[in-house]
C-alpha positions in Angstrom: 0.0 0.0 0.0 1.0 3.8 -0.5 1.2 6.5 1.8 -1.6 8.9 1.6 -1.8 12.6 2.1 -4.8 14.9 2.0 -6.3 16.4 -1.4 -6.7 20.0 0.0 -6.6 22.4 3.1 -9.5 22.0 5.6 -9.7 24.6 8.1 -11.3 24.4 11.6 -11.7 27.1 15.1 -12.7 26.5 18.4 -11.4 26.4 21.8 -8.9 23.9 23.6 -10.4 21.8 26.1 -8.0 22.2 29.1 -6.7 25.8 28.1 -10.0 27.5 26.8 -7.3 29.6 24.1 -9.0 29.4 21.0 -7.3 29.0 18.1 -7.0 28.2 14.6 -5.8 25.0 12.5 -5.1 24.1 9.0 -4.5 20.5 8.0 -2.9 20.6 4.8 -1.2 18.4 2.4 2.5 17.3 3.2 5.1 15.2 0.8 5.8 11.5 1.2 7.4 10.7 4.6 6.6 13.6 6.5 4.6 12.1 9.0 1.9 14.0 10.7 4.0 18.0 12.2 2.4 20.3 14.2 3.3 23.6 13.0 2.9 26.7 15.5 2.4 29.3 13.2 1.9 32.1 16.4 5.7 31.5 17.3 8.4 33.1 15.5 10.9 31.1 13.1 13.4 29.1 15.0 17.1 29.0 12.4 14.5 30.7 9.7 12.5 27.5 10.0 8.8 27.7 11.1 8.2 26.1 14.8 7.2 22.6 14.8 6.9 19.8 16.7 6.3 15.9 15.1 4.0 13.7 16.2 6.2 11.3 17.5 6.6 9.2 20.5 9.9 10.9 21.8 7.8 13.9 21.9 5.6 13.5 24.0 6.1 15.5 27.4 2.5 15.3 29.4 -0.2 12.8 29.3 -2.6 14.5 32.2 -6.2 13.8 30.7 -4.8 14.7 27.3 -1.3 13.6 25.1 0.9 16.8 24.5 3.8 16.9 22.7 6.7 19.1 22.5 9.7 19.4 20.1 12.0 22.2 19.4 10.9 23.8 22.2 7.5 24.2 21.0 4.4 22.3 22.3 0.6 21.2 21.2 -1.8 19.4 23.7 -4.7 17.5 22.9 -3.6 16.3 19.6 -5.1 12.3 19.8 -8.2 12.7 18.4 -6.6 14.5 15.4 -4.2 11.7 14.9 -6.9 9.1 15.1 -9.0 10.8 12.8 -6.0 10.6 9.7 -5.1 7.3 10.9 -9.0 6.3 10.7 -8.8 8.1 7.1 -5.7 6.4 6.2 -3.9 9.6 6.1 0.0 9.1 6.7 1.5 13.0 6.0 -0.3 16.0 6.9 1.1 19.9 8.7 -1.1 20.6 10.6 -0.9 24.7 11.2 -2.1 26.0 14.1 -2.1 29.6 16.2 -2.0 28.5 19.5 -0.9 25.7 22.2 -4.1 23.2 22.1 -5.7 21.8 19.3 -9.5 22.8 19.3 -11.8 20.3 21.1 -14.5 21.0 18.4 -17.4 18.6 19.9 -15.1 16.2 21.7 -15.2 13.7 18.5 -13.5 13.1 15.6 -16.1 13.2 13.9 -15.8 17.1 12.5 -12.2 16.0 10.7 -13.7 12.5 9.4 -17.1 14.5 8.2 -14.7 17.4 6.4 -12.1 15.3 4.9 -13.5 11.9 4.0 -16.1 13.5 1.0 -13.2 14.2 -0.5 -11.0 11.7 -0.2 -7.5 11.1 -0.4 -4.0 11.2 -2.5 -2.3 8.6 -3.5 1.4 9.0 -2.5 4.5 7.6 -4.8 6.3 5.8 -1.8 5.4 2.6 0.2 3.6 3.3 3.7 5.5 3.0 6.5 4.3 -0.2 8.8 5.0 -0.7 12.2 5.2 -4.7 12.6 6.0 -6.4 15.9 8.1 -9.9 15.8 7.0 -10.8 19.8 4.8 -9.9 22.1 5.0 -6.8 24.0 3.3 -6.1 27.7 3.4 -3.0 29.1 1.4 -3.3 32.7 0.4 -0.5 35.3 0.3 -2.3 38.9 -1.1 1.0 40.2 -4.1 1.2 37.9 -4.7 -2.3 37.0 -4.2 -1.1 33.2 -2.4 -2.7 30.7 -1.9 -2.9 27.0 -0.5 -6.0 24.8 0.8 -5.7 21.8 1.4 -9.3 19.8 2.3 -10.2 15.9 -0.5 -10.0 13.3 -0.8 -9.4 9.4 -3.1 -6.5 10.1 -4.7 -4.2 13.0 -6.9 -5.5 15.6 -8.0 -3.6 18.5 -9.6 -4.9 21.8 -10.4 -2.1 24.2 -12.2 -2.4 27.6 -12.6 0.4 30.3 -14.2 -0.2 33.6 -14.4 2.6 36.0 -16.3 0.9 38.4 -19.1 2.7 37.5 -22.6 2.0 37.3 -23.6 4.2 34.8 -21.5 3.3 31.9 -20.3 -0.4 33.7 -17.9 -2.5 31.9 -17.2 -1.8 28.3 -15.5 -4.0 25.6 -15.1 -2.5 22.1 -13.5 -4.3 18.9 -12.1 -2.6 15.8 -10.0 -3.5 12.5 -10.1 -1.9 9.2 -12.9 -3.9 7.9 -15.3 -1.6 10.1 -15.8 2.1 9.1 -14.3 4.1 11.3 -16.1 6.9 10.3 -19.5 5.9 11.9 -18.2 3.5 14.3 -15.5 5.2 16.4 -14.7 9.0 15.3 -18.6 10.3 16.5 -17.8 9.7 20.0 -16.8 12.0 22.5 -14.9 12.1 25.5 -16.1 12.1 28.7 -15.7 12.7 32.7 -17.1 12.3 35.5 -18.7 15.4 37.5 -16.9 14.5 40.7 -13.9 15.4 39.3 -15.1 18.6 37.2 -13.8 20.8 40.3 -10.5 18.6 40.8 -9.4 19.6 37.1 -10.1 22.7 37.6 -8.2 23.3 40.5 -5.6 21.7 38.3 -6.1 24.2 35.4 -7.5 21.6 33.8 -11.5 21.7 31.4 -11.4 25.4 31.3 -12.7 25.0 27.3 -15.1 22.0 28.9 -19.0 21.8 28.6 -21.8 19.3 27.7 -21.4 20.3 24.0 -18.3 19.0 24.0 -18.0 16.3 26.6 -20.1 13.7 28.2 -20.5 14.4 32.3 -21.6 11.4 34.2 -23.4 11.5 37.4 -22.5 8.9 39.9 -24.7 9.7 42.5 -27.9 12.1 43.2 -27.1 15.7 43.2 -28.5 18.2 45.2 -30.7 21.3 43.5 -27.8 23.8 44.7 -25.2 22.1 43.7 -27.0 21.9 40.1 -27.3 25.5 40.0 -23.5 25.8 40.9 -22.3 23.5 38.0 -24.1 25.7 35.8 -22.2 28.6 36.5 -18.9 26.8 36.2 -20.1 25.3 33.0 -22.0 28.9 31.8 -24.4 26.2 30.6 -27.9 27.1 32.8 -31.1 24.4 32.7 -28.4 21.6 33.8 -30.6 18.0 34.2 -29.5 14.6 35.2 -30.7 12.2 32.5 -32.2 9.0 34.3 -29.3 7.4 32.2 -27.2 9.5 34.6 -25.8 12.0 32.3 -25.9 15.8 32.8 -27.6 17.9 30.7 -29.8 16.2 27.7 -27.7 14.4 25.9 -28.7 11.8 23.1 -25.6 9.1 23.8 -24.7 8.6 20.3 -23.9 4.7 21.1 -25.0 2.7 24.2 -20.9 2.0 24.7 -20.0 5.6 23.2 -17.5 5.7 26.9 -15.4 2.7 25.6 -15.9 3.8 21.9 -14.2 6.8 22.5 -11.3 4.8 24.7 -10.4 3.1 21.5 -10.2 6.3 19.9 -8.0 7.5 21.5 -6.0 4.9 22.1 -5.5 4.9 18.0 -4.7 8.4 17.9 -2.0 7.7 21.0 -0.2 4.5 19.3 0.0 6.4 16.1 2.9 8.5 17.9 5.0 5.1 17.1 5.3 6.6 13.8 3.2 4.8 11.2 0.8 2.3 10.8 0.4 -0.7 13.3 0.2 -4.0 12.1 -0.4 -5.8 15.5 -3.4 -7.6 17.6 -3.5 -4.9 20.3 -5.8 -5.5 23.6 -6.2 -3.1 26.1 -7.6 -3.0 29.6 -8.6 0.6 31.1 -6.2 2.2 28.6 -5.5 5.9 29.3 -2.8 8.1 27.4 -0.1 7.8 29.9 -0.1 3.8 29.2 -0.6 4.2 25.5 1.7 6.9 24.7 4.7 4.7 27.0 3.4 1.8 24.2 4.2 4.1 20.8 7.5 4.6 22.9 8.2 1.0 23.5 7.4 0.0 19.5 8.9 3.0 18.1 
């Protein structure tokens, strides 16, 4: 198979989920072997060349609720459901330009990039694609979190991703994926999530300060009081908050019964692209998270 870059320049605006900085981003066509390279076009040339980082597992530099990475002294957060998206499109080089530190959170899917891109289609590239293959089986393990991600030899990509929060909302969730399944309906329409006892944590942390339920599932755990309603809804600037008697703030339509664990699989494609092309591997992963999968890319690249 080829590589594959994009067949024009699709632009997209909005603000960054942990920062709140609104910016805007291009992802444009790039020449064979480029990879996928952030460009921060807001910073001034570094040696008269434009500020950059790669999307590449040695760049990575924070994985708290989001995978950032960071090269030539230049960083971009939130960048995984960007990179699943082109690796659900096939897409192996793109620059993606953008005026500020976090990649727009749009409605917390993929689904915007797949929806924009994929009526278009792609470009055939004159070089071979670049395949990650494994030739034994690689375990990394968590013993604080339980989590853990295997890697084993295959002739094409399988995924197996299950989270379990010990939640009774969304409960235990298993999700399977391989090319054979469109990506584009299947995986890129779900959106990330969190649960509303730790909205104030993260923000204490400087964390969700671009969050709301347009752009992110909330779960509710346990009953909340009238009060505490009203409060959220001054944090969120969202006013008429609900509980769902699914248990979800606000009134949101789940777009799939598993979208939680759907969207755990997305990123978790996004994350392993970092390991610098396309996997061919069986990959199964318990409560994956981007710490784990970003230490993965790092292990097979």
């Amino acid at each position: 198979m080829k590589q594959h870059t994009l067949s024009k320049i699709y632009s997209f605006e909005g603000k960054g989920l942990h920062t709140g900085l609104y910016a805007h981003m291009q992802i444009c066509p790039a020449p064979v072997d480029t990879g996928v390279r952030f460009i921060r076009t807001d910073l001034p040339k570094i040696g008269g060349h434009e500020a950059y980082a790669d999307a590449i597992a040695e760049n990575v530099s924070k994985t708290a609720r989001s995978t950032t990475i960071t090269g030539h002294g230049v960083s971009v957060s939130t960048v995984e459901h960007l990179l699943s998206a082109l690796t659900g499109l096939g897409i192996d080089n793109a620059y993606v330009r953008i005026d500020n530190r976090e990649v727009p959170i749009l409605d917390g899917s993929a689904k915007p990039y797949v929806d924009a891109i994929a009526k278009d289609g792609t470009v055939e590239q004159e070089k071979d694609r670049k395949w990650i293959e494994v030739d034994k089986t690689i375990e990394y393990v968590n013993p604080k979190t339980g989590s853990w991600i295997k890697i084993e030899p295959a002739d094409s990509l399988t995924v197996t991703s299950t989270i379990d929060f010990n939640s009774k909302v969304i409960g235990v969730q298993t999700v399977e994926w391989d090319p054979s399944k469109d990506y584009a309906s299947e995986i890129a329409p779900c959106r990330t999530f969190c649960f509303l006892h730790e909205v104030f944590g993260m923000l204490l942390a400087g964390l969700v300060k671009g969050g709301n339920v347009n752009n992110a599932l909330v779960i509710v755990e346990k009953p909340i009081s009238r009060f505490k309603l009203r409060l959220i809804e001054r944090v969120l600037k969202h006013p008429d908050l609900e509980v769902t008697e699914a248990g979800y703030l606000s009134n949101v339509e789940l777009r799939f019964p598993d979208e939680c664990g759907r969207h755990k699989l997305l990123d978790l494609l996004g994350d392993l692209r970092l390991c610098g092309g396309f996997l061919k591997a069986k990959v199964t992963a318990y409560k994956p998270g981007h710490s784990i999968n970003t230490k993965v890319a790092q292990m097979l690249k």
